[in-house]
C-alpha positions, 0 to 999 in steps of 0.5 A, spaced: 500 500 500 502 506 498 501 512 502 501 519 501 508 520 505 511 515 500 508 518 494 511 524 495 517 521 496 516 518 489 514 524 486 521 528 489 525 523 487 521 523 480 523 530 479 531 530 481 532 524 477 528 527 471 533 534 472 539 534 468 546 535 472 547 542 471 540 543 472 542 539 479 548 543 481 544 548 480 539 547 486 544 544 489 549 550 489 544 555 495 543 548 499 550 547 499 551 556 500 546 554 507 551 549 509 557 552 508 553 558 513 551 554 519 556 556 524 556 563 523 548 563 522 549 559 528 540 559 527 538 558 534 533 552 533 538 547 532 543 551 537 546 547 542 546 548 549 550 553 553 555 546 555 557 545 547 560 550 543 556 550 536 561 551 532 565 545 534 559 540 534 558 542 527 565 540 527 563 533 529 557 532 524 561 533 518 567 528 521 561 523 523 559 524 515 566 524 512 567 517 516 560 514 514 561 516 507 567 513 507 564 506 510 558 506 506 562 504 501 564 497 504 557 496 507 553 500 503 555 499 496 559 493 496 556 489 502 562 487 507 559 488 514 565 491 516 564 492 524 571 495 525 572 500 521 574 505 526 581 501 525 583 506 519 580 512 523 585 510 528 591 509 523 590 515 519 590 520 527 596 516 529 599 517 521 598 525 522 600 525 531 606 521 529 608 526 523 606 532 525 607 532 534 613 534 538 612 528 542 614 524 536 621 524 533 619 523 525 615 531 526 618 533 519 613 535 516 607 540 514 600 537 516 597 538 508 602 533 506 601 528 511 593 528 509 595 524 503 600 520 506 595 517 511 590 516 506 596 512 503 598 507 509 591 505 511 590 503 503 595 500 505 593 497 512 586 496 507 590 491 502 593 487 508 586 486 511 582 484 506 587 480 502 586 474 507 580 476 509 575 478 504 574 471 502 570 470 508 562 472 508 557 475 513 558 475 521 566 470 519 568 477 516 564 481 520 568 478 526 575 479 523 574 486 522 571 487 529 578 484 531 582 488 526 579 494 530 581 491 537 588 490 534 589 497 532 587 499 539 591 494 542 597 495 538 597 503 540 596 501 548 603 496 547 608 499 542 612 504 546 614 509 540 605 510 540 605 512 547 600 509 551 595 512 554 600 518 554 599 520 546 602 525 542 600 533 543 600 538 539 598 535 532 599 539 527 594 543 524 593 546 517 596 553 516 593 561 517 593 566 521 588 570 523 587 578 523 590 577 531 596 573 528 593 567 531 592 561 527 586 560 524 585 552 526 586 551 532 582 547 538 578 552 540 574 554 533 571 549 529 569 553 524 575 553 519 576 546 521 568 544 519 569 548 512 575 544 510 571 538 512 566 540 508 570 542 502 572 535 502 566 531 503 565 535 496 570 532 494 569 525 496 562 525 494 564 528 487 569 522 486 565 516 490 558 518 485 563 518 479 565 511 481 558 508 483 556 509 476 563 507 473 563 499 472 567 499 479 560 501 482 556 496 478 560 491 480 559 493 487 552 492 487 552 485 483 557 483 489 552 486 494 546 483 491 548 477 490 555 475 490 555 468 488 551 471 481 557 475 480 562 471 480 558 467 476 557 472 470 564 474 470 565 479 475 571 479 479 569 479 485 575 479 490 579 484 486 572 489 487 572 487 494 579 490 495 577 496 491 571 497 496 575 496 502 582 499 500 577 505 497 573 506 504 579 505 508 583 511 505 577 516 507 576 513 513 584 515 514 583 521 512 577 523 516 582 520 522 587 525 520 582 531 521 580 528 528 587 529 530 589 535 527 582 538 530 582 535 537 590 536 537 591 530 542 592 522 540 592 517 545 589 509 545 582 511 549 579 514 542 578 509 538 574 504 542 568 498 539 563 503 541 564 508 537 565 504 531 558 502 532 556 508 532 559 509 525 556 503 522 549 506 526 549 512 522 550 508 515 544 503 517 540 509 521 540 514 515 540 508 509 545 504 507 547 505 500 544 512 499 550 518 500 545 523 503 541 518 506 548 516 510 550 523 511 542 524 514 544 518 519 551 521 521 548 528 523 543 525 527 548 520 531 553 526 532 547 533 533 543 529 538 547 527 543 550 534 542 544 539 541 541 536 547 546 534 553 540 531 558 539 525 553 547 524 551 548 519 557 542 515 554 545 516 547 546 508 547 541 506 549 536 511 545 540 510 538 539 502 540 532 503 540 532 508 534 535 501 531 530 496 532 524 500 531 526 503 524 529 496 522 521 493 523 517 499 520 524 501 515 529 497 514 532 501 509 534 506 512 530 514 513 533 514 505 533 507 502 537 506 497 535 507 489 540 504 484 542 505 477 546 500 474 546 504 468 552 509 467 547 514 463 541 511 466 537 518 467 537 520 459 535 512 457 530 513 463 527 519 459 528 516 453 524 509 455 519 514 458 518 518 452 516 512 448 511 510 452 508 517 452 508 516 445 505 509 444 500 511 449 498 517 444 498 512 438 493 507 441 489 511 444 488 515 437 487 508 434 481 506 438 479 514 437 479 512 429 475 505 431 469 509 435 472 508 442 473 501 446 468 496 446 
């Protein structure tokens, strides 16, 4: 039965995918203008309370999307339960502690350079995970991942040069200087650091679309769908699991990175099992292989706990039964995924959709020639 709600989804989302790209980019561009204004308009309805500076909670709902982003790539478009993903986001804030603190002996370089370098280790610690283990499937995977993150933990609690609980302090940050002469990323004022992050979601966004309409993202959803299918119709299905993998692990290092240089501070107590959940909870909660569905779940995991600190104590408990009720009455997900598998699928949509028109015109002119329906 359709409802009125879930018609006028299908209308909307009707009239978006009927839009041409730049015609799309158009709408897109006052929405995006909005987003890059939040901090400074900080609009009292969305405020958070007196005990939270806005500006740096909007910091923290952007990191929350970068990192869903990058894990809707592994579970939403590839379908790999990957219950450890804060293991890359660790590795990518150690990368940027270790190269850019004063506690470290290897600060030597600036933390621009060190964006793209821990994007590369944790491919790297992506491919070295993956190989041996995306050959599993289902909860086998789910629990090898959940052990990887473990791992990392572990390995930053016991390996000395990562010092412990100690942690690195002072993690370099992007340059500027404010009109004071003070730097304009610091620890205190997350509006810089909010707009560089979006500025990267952006980005993200733009090359993970281009490779979900590429033959990479076709494969993505054929594996996710059903894996065994795939293999069988010739598509290499552990060669596109590492490509998803190794994929989502590069933004969760980068994600890792800008956490670090924000926050300032690294040590083992950030990157525990629960905050991985609430990783993989934003991807399900906002629509699992839909981006902006992904972004919508990782503004409502990071605001609410942030917009009202009564309730953030209970955030686990809260977020838990948020779970279960939308897996009963939505499993989808608040934005369910809606695929195209075709690279140019909007203009055979519009084509396949005017030929129908046209047959419906010529048959009802037939049966107008024939004196109507008998």
């Amino acid at each position: 039965m359709t409802t009125p709600d879930t018609a006028s989804r299908r209308s909307l989302g009707e009239w978006w995918s009927n839009l041409s790209r730049p015609q799309q980019w158009l709408v897109l561009i006052p929405v995006v203008v909005l987003i890059y204004a939040l901090p400074v308009l900080n609009p009292p309805i969305i405020s958070t309370e007196p005990g939270f500076d806005f500006q740096i909670a909007m910091f923290e709902v952007a990191r929350y999307a970068l990192v869903a982003i990058g894990l809707n790539v592994v579970v939403g478009q590839a379908g790999l339960l990957d219950l450890g993903y804060i293991g890359f986001f660790a590795i990518g804030a150690y990368v940027a502690a270790l190269f850019t603190s004063p506690d470290s002996p290897l600060q030597k370089l600036p933390f621009l350079a060190v964006i793209p370098l821990a994007m590369a280790i944790t491919m790297v610690f992506g491919i070295i995970l993956g190989t041996p283990t995306l050959r599993l499937r289902g909860d086998y995977l789910a629990i090898v991942t959940l052990g990887f993150g473990e791992i990392v933990r572990l390995v930053a609690d016991n390996v000395d040069p990562l010092r412990g609980q100690s942690g690195f302090q002072q993690v370099g940050h992007p340059p500027g200087t404010n009109d004071d002469g003070s730097a304009l990323f610091n620890n205190t004022d997350g509006t810089p650091w909010y707009w560089l992050t979006v500025t990267v979601i952006i980005a993200v966004l733009f090359l993970v679309g281009n490779l979900e309409r590429s033959r990479v993202g076709r494969a993505w959803i054929a594996i996710r769908d059903d894996e065994d299918a795939a293999s069988i119709m010739g598509v290499n299905t552990f060669k596109f699991k590492i490509w998803a993998f190794v994929i989502g692990a590069a933004i969760g290092g980068l994600s890792g990175a800008l956490y670090a240089g924000q926050i300032g501070f690294v040590n083992n107590q950030k990157f525990d099992v629960v905050t991985s959940m609430l990783f993989l909870a934003a991807v399900i909660l906002g629509g699992s292989g839909n981006k902006v569905g992904v972004i919508l779940g990782a503004v409502v995991v990071a605001y609410v706990p942030l917009r009202f600190l009564v309730i953030a104590e209970y955030k686990f408990l809260i977020f838990g039964i948020a779970l279960i009720v939308l897996m009963i009455f939505r499993p989808q997900g608040l934005l369910g995924a809606r695929q195209r598998l075709l690279t140019y699928g909007r203009q055979a949509y519009q084509r396949l959709l005017g030929k129908g028109e046209q047959v419906s015109s010529d048959t009802a002119l037939v049966v107008e020639k024939n004196g109507g329906a008998r």
